[in-house]
N, C-alpha and C positions, 0 to 999 in steps of 0.2 A: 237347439234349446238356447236361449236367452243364455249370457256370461256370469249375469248377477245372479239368475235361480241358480248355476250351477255351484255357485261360490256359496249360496243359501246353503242347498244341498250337502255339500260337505260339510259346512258347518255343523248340519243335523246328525252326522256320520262320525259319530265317534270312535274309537278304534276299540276291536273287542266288543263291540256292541250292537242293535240293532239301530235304523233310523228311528229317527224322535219325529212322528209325524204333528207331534204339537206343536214342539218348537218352529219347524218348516213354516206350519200355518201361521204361528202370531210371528216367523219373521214376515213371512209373504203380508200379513195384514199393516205392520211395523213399515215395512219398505214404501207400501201404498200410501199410507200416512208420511209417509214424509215427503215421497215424492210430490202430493199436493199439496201441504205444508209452504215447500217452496217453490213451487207455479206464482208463475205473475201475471197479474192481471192488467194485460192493455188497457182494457176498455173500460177501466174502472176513471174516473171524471170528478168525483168529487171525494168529500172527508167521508160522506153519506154514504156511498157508496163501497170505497174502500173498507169502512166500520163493515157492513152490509156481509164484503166478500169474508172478511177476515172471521163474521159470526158464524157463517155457511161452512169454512173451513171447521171450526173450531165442533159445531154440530156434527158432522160427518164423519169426523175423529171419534168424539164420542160413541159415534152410534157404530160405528163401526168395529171400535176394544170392548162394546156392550156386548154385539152379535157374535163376535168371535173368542170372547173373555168370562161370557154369558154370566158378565155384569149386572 
């Protein structure tokens, strides 16, 4: 298993308690959003474009704490 789910996972694991399978999920969706957050884009060439990527990011966030926030 991946380092970071496990570090997730515990975090969900509180003591005395059961897992938080909610928390897991909006961290697992949290982690995704940032990790594309800070992706860079090579092949981005103009201001147009950069606007273009940075709108795409900012969409996909959205739609993404909508689907799992059920925003």
């Amino acid at each position: 298993m991946n380092e970071r789910l496990k570090e997730i996972a515990l975090e969900c694991t509180p003591p005395y308690s059961t897992f938080d399978h909610k928390k897991f999920a909006d961290m697992i969706v949290q982690e995704c959003i940032d990790t594309m957050n800070k992706a860079s884009f090579n092949g981005v060439r103009t201001t147009f474009d950069s606007d273009l990527a940075d709108h795409v990011k900012e969409v996909i966030s959205k739609d993404l704490k909508a689907l799992f926030n059920g925003v």
